[in-house]
N, C-alpha and C positions, 0 to 999 in steps of 0.2 A: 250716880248709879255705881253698885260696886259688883261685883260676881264673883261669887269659890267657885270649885272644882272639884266633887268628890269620885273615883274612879269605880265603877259597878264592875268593869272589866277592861280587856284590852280595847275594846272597841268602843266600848257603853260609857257614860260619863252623866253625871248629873251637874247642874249648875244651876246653882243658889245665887238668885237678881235679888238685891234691893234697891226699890226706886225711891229715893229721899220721899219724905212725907211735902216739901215745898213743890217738889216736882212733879209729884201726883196729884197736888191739889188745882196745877196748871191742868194736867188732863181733866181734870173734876171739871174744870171751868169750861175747857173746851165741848166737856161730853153732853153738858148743858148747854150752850149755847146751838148746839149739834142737835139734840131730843126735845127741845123744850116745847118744841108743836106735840110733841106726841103725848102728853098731860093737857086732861079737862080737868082744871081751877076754877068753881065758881065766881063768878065778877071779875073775872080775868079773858082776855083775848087768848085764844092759843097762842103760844110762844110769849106772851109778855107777865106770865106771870114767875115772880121773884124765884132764887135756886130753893133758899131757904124754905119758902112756903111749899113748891115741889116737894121737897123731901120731906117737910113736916106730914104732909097727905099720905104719900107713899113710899115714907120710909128713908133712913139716910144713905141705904145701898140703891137709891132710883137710877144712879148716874154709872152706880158700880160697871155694868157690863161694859157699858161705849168707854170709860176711864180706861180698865183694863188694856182694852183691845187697842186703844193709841198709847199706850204706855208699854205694851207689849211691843209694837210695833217701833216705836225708839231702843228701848233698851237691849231689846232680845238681838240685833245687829251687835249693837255695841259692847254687850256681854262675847260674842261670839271673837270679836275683832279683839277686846282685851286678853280672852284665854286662850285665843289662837286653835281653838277648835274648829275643825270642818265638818258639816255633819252632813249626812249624807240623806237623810229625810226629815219631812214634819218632825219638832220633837213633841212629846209628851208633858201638861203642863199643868201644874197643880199651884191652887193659889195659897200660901199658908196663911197670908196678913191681908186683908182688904180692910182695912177702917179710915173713917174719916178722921184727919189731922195725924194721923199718924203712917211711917214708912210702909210701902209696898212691898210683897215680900213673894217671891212665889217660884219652884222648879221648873226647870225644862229638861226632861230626860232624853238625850242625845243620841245617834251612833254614827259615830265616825268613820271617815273614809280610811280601812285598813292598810297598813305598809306592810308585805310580807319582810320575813326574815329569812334572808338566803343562804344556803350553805357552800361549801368549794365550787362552784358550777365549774368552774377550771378545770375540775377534775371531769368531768362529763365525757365519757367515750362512748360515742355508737358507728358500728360498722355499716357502710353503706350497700346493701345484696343488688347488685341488677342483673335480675334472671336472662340467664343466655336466650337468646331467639333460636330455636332449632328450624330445621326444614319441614317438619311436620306443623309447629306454629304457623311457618307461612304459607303449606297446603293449603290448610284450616281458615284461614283468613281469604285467601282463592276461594276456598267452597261458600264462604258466606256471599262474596261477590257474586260468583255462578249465579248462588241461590234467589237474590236480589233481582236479578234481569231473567230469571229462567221465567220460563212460559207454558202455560196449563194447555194441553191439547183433548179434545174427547175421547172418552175411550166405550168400546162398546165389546170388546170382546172377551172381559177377562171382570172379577168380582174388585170391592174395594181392598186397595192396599195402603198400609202405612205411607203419611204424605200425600196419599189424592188430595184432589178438593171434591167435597162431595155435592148434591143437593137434594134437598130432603125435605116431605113432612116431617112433623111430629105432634102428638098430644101428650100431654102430661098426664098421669092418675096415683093421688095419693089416699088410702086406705080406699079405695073403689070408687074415689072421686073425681072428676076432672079439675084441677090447681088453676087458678089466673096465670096468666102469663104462662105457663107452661105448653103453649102450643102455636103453631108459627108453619107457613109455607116457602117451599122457597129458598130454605134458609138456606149458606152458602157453610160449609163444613171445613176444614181442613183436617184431616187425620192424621192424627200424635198433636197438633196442635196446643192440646191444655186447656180448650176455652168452654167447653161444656164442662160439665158436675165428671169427678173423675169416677171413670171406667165406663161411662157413657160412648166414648169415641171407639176405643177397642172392642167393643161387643160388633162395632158395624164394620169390623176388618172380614173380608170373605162374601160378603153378602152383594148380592147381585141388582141392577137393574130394575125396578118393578118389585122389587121383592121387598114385603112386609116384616117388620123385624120387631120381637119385643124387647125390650134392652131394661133391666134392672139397676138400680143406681141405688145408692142412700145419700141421701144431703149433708153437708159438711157441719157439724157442729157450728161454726162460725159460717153463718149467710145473712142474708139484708132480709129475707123472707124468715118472718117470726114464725110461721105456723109451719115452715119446712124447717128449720136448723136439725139436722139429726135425723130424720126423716126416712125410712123406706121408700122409692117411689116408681113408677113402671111407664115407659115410653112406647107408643107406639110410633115405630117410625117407617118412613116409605123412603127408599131410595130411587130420588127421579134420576140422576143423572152422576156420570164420572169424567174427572178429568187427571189426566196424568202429568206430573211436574215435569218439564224436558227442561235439562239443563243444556248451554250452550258449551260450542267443539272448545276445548282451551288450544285455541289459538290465536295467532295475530290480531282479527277480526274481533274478537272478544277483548283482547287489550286495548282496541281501539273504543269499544264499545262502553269499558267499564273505566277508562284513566285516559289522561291527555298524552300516552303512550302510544307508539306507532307499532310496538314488537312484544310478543310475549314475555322474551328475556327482560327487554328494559321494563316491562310493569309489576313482573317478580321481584326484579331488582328495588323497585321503588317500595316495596312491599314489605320489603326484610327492612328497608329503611324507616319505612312509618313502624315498624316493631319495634325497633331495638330506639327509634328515640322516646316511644311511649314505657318501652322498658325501662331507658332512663328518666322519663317522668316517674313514673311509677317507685323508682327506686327514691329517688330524690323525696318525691312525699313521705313515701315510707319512713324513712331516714329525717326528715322535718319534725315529724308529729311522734317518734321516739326520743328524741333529743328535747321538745317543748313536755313530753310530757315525764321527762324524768328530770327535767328542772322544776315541773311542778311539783312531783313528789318531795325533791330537795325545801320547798319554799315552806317556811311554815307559818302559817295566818288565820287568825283567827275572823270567821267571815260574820258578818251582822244579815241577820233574816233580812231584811228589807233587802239587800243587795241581791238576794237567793232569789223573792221575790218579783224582781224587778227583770232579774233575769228570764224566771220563769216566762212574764208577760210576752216579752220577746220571743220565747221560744215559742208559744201559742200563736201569737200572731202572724207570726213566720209560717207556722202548720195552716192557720185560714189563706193564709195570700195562695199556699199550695193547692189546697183545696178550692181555692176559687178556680185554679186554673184547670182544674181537673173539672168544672162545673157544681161543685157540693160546697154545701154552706156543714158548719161545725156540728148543726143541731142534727144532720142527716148522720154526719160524721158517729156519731155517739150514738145516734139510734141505730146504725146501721151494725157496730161491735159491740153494739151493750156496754157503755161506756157512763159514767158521769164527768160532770166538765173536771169534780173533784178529783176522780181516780186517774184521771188522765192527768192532773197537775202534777199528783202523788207519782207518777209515772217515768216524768220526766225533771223531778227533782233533783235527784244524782245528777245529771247530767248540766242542770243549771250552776247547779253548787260548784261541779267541776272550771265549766265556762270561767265562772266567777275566781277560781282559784288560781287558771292559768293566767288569768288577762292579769290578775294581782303581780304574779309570780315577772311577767314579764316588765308590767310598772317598774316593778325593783331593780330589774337587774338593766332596765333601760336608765335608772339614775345611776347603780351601781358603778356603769360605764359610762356616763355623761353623754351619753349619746341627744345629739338634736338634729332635726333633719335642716338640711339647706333649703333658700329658694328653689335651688337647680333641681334638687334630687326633689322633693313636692314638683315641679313643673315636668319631671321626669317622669312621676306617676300619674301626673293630670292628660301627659300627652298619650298614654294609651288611653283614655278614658273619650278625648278629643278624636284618636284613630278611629274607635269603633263607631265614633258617631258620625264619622265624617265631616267635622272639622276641624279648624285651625285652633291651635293653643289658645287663642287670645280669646279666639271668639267661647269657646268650651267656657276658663274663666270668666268670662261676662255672664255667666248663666248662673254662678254658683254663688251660693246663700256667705254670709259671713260662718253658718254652723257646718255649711259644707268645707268649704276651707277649711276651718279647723279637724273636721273629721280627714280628709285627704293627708295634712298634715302630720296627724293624728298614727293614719294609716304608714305613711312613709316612716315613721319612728320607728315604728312596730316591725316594720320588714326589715331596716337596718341591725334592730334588736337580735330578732330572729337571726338574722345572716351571721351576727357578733358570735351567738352564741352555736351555731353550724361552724364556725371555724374554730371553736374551742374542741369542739367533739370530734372533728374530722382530724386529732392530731391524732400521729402515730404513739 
């Protein structure tokens, strides 16, 4: 067997196999002795009639396909291991020479796992912002707490206001019709809420007890309901009942109620401190994924479709695992934004292409820097993995696959990488 290499591009590669004409005629042997039940030879048992008289009936390429395909199968490895290609999917394969007694000959069009080409990443500066925490921030963070344990009381002497919870009839009617689903008893309201069709909530600010209200809306361009998107529509609704949000006194008794705090001051205090370290979260990502993505800018690589691809699949299946969790399967998904599975891939292209560019971009500069992770530092990452599941190191690895290990591995490179290249940027 021998292989060239001709270069289509940075990525692409073709390779020219030839399989000696002796060596192919061992496949020839084999492909027969493999099909020769699947030939009817008159005055012959299946399988015991001669190769030669096979071929004479049906021709001398009878054996061609099954030859091929074990002759593909040796060589096409050992072509790979001679020119020290890696290819990154199925290649592409055209046969030029199939004859009997003479050499095998045939391409395999290639693409290659890409190395980016890096530039100064040395040079890389980004400044790290962590927004101050004001008193107003930890008001506002208090008011969401209130908001959380406040408590709805009835109200009977006074019409709806922004924030009640309401309850209510309603009917639906579009073009003078009454709509499916557009009508309900009972239903539980909050006002400013967001959750009916907008400006349906604000028409029932004012309106009293008992009182009949018609409320005019239009349906939102983008709705799950085809025959409503866009829509003029008219509610009749009935207000049975109100309630009024009471938020509780800020004091002790509320620190006690809302933190494992005994005093007002200490759950303030605790308060400004859950801010300003999400501050320095917040800062810290920020600061992460500017410094990853102007080293991907720096990287220059030329990426192969299939990698794009491949990417893509990921990022779909990722979007189904979501949507299962939210109850919706993909096909609802699409019918519900008018969506095809196509436009949706077209969609999220850019975004695969990108994936595909930074994980390259970090391959490189993690050879660039030799970096490999230890045992310790993998067992460091394995042991939060073991925390949240509650347990022990040992027992966590006893669970994990050989592809898990490698990805875990995999993962601790990558943070190391990352860290390498936050302390390139963080210099003054």
């Amino acid at each position: 067997m021998s292989a060239t290499v001709e270069r289509l591009s940075k990525t692409k590669a073709k390779i020219t196999i030839t399989v000696e004409a002796s060596v192919f005629e061992e496949h020839m042997e084999k492909a027969y002795r493999k099909d020769a039940k699947r030939f009817n030879i008159p005055g012959f048992r299946r399988g015991r009639a001669p190769r030669a008289l096979i071929e004479r009936y049906y021709g001398a390429g009878a054996f061609f396909e099954s030859a091929f395909e074990s002759a593909f199968t040796a060589a096409y490895p050992a072509a790979l291991e001679e020119t020290g290609i890696k290819p990154i999917a199925n290649p592409e394969v055209d046969v030029l020479q199939i004859e009997k007694g003479k050499d095998l000959i045939f391409e395999a069009v290639v693409y290659e796992y890409p190395v980016a080409e890096l530039g100064d990443y040395k040079s890389i500066r980004v400044e790290k912002v962590v927004e101050e925490v004001t008193d107003d921030d930890v008001n506002a963070e208090i008011e969401r707490d209130r908001d959380r344990v406040a408590r709805y009381i009835d109200v009977t002497d006074r019409p709806v206001q922004l924030d009640d919870e309401t309850n209510i009839d309603y009917k639906g009617f579009c073009d003078g019709e009454q709509f499916e689903g557009g009508t309900a008893e009972g239903q539980t309201l909050v006002i400013g809420s967001g959750h009916f069709i907008p400006g349906f909530e604000e028409q029932l600010v004012g309106k009293n007890i008992g009182e009949e209200v018609t409320v005019d809306v239009t349906f939102p361009e983008v709705y799950h309901a085809e025959n409503l998107k866009g829509k003029a529509a008219q509610f009749i609704v009935k207000i049975n009942g109100i309630r009024a949000k009471e938020l509780p006194a800020l004091d002790d008794e509320f620190a006690k109620d809302v933190s494992e705090f005994d005093t007002l001051d200490e759950y303030k205090a605790s308060v400004r401190t859950r801010l300003v370290e999400a501050a320095e979260r917040k800062a810290e990502g920020a600061f992460e994924n500017e410094v990853i993505e102007k080293l991907t800018e720096m990287a220059d690589v030329e990426i192969p479709e299939p990698m794009i691809e491949d990417e893509l699949n990921n990022i779909l299946r990722d979007m189904e695992m979501r949507l299962m969790y939210q109850g919706m399967r993909m096909e609802d998904f699409l019918k519900y934004t008018g969506q095809t599975i196509e436009q949706v891939r077209e969609m999220y292209k850019d975004q695969a292409e990108m994936r595909v560019h930074t994980r390259l971009a970090l391959e490189a500069l993690k050879a660039a820097e030799g970096l490999t992770a230890t045992e310790e530092e993998v067992d460091a990452e394995l042991q939060k993995m073991a925390d949240n599941q509650k347990k022990s190191l040992d027992e966590f690895k006893a669970t994990l696959s050989a592809d898990a290990k490698e990805y875990y591995t995999m993962l601790t490179e990558m943070n190391k990488t990352v860290e390498a290249l936050k302390g390139y940027a963080a210099q003054a």
